[in-house]
C-alpha positions in Angstrom: -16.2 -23.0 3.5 -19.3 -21.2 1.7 -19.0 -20.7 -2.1 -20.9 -17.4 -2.8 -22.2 -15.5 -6.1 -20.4 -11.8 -5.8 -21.7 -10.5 -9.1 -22.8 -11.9 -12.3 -22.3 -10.4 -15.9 -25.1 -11.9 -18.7 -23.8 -12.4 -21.8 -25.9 -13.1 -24.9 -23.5 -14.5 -26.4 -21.3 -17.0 -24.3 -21.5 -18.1 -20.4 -22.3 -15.7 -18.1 -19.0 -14.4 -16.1 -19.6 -14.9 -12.1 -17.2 -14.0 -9.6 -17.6 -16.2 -6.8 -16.2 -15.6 -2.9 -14.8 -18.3 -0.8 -16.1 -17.6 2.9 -14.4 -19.2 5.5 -15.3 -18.6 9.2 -18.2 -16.7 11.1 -18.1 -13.0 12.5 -16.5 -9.8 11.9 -14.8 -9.3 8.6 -11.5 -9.5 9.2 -9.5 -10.4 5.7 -10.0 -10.3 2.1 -8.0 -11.5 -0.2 -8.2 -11.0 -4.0 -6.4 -12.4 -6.9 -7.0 -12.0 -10.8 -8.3 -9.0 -11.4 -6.8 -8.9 -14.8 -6.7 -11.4 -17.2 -3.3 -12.6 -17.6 -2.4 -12.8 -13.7 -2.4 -16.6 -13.6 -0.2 -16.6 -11.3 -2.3 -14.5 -8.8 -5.3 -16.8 -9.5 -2.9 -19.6 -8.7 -1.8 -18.5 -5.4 -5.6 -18.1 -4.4 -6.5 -21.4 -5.5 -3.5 -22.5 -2.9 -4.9 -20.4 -0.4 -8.4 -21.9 -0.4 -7.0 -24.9 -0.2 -5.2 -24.4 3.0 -8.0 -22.1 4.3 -10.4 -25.4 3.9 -8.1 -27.5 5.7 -7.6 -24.9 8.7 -11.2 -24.5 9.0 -11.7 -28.0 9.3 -10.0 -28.5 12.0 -10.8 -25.5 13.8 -7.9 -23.2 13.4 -9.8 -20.4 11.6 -10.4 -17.9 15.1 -13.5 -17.7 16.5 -15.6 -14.5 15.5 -13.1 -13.7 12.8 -14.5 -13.9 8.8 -12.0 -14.2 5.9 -13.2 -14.1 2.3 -11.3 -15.0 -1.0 -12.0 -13.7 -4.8 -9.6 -15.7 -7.1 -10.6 -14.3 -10.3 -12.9 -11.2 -11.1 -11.7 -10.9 -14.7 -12.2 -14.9 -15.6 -13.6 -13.5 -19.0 -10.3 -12.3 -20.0 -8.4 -15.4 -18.7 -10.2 -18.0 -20.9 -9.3 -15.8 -23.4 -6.2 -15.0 -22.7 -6.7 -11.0 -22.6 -5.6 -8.8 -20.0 -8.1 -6.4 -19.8 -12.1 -6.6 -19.7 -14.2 -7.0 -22.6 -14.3 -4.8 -26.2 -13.4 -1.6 -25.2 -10.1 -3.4 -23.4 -10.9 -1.5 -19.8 -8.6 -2.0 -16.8 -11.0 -3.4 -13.9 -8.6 -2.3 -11.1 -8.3 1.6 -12.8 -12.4 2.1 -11.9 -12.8 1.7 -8.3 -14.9 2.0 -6.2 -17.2 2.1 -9.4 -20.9 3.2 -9.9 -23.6 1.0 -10.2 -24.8 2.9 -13.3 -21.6 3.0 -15.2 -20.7 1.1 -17.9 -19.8 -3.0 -17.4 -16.7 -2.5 -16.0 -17.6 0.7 -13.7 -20.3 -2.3 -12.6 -17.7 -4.9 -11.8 -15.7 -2.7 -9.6 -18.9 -1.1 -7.4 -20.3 -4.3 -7.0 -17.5 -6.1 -5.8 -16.1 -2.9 -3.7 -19.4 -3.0 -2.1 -19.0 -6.6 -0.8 -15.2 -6.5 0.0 -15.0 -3.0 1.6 -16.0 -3.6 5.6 -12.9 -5.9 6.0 -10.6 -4.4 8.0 -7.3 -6.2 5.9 -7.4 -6.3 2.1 -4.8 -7.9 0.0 -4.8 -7.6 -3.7 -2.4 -10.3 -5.8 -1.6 -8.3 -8.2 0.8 -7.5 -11.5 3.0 -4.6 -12.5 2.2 -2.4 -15.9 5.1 -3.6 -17.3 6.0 -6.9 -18.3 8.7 -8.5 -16.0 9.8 -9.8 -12.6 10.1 -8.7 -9.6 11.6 -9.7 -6.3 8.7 -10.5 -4.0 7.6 -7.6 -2.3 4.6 -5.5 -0.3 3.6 -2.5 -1.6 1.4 -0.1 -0.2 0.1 3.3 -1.4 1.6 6.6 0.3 -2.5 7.7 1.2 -1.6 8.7 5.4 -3.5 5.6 6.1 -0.7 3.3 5.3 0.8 0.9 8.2 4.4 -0.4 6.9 4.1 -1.8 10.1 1.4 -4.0 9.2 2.7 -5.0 5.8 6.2 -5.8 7.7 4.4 -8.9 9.3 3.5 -10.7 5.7 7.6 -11.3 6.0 8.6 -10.7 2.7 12.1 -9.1 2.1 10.7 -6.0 1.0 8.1 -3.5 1.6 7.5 -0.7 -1.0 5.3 2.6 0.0 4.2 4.5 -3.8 3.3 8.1 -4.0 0.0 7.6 -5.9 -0.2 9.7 -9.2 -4.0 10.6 -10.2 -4.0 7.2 -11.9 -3.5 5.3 -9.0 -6.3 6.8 -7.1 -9.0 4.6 -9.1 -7.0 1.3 -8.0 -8.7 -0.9 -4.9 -5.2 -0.8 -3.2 -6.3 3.2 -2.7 -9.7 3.1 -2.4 -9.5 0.8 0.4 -7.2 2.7 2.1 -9.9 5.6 1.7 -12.5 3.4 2.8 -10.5 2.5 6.3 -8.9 -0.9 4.9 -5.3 -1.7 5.7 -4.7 -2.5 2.1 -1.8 -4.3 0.8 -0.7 -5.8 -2.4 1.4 -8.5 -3.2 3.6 -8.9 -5.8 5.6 -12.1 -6.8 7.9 -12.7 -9.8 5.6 -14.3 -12.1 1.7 -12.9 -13.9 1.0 -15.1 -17.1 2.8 -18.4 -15.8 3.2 -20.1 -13.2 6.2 -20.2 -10.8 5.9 -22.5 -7.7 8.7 -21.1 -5.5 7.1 -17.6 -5.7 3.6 -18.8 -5.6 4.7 -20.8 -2.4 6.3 -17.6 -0.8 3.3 -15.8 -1.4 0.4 -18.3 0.2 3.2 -18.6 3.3 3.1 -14.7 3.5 -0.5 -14.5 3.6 -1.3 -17.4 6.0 1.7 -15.9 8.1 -0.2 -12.1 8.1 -3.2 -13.7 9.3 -2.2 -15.5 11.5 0.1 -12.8 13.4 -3.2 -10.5 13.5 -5.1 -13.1 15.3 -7.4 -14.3 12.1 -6.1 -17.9 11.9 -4.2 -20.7 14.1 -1.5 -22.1 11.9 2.4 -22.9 12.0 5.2 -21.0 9.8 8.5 -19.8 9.5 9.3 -15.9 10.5 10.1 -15.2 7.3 12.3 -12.2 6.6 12.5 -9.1 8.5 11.6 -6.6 5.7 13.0 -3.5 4.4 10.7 -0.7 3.3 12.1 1.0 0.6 10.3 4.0 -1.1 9.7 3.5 -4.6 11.1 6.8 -5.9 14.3 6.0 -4.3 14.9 3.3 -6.7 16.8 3.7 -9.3 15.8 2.6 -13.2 17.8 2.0 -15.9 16.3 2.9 -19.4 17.7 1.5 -22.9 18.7 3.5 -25.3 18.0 1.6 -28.5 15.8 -1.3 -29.0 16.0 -4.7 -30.2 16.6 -7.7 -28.9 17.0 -8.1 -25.1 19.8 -10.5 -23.4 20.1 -9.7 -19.4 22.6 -10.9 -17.9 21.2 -10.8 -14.1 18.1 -11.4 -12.0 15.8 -10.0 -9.5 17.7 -10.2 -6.3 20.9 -10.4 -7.9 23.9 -7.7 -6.6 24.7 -5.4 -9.3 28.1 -2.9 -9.3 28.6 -0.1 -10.8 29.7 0.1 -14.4 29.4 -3.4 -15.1 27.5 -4.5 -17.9 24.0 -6.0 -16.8 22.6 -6.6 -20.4 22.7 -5.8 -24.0 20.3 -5.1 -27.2 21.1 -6.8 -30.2 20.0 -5.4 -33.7 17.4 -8.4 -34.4 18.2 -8.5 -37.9 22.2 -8.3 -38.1 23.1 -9.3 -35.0 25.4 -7.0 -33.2 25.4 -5.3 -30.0 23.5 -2.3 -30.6 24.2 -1.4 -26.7 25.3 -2.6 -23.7 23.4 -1.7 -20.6 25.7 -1.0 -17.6 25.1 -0.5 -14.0 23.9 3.5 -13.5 24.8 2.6 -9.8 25.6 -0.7 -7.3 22.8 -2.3 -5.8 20.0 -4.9 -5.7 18.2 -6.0 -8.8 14.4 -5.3 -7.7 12.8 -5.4 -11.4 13.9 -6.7 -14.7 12.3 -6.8 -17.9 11.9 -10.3 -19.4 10.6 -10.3 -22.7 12.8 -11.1 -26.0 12.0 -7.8 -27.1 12.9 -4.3 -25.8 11.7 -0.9 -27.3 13.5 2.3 -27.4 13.1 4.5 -24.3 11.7 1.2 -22.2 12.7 0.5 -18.5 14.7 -2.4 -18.2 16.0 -2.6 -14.6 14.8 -1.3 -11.5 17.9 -1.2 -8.7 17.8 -1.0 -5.1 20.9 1.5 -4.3 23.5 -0.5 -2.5 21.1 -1.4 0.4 23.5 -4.0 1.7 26.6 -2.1 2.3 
């Protein structure tokens, strides 16, 4: 393993922020893998941390592939997670909305160019990532519609589910899309948990990853076949907005079944108590997103469903 410097930002005013590579192996560049790009995705810093850990291991015992290099970013934003803030620095600017960057931009501009310069020759990238919303999701691949996507590919991390996203204008300043653009097969992975940590998910997710590299001939190592994954396009799910807000009880999970009509949560009014609605089912299916916090505001999505995907 080689500990490398990817980019530095001087402060005058507190420690510099580095983001540092892991490099394992010698060659071409075969894999990246990057986790917290944002500041409250401990959960995506955690799973790199795991994988560096069992990258080490392989490649002390010689089971990272000969000719084949594999590099790991677990935190570019590592200002925002000492402080517990999601996005970068005083003007509160998403990292991962200003790829590929310019290297005469402002800081965050800088962040992006610099570390797309190091990361884009690989031919596989994988992003840990976190929705916009807060919530949680059933483990899943998702990949942006761009004509260079491969839901082949992203079928072999062995996840349940693989999503393929129309990109809105938005989406194209991402690095899921620009290294797509750039010739990347690009992936990102989503587990249930951002701003904690959840174990079983984190677990799933290092096993998916060591399980994709080592079906593209990156790595030597032993695991399960996972699941054999259905790609689902996200506009064919279906959400489920509330109607009033207030205080948010659910009644069901990510990968729970659903019917139709049944009741699936309910606002409360958070100063009198009563039901000020019940959510019910808009159609039987597969819980694939639900929102978690206490709170719910009017007009906010509560649910994504998969449309009865088993029957």
């Amino acid at each position: 393993m080689h500990k490398e410097e990817i980019y530095r930002v001087r402060s005058p005013y507190r420690e510099d922020m580095v983001v540092q590579g892991y490099r394992f192996g010698k060659g071409e560049s075969a894999a990246c893998i990057v986790g917290a790009i944002r500041g409250n995705e401990v959960q995506q810093m955690y799973v790199c941390s795991q994988l560096i850990r069992e990258l080490k291991e392989l490649e002390t015992n010689g089971c990272i592939n000969t000719g084949k290099k594999i590099m790991v970013i677990p935190v570019v934003n590592s200002m925002g997670i000492n402080i517990g803030k999601r996005f970068f620095g005083v003007e509160d600017m998403d990292i991962n909305r200003s790829f590929p960057g310019m290297d005469h931009g402002d800081t965050t501009s800088r962040i992006a160019y610099e570390i797309f310069e190091e990361i884009k020759e690989y031919t596989y990238g994988i992003q840990l990532t976190s929705f916009y919303m807060t919530g949680e999701f059933v483990p899943h691949v998702r990949m942006m519609e761009t004509g260079y996507q491969n839901t082949s590919l992203a079928n072999l991390f062995g996840l349940p589910y693989v999503v393929v996203r129309k990109p809105t204008p938005l989406d194209t300043k991402t690095l899921n899309y620009n290294w797509q653009n750039d010739n990347t097969a690009a992936f990102s992975l989503y587990t249930n948990k951002n701003d904690s940590i959840d174990e079983n998910s984190a677990n799933q997710a290092v096993s998916a990853v060591l399980r994709f590299l080592t079906r593209m001939g990156i790595i030597r190592y032993e695991s399960h076949s996972g699941y054999i994954s259905h790609v689902l396009m996200e506009d064919d799910l279906t959400d489920v907005y509330v109607e009033k807000g207030g205080i948010f009880r659910s009644f069901v999970k990510p990968g729970e079944y659903v019917r139709y009509g049944y009741p699936i949560a309910e606002i409360r009014d958070p100063y009198e108590g009563f039901i000020k609605q019940a959510v019910i089912a808009p159609t039987s299916g597969i819980v694939f997103f639900a929102h978690t916090e206490a709170l719910i505001a009017q007009g906010d999505m509560a649910y994504r469903l998969i449309h009865r995907l088993h029957q």
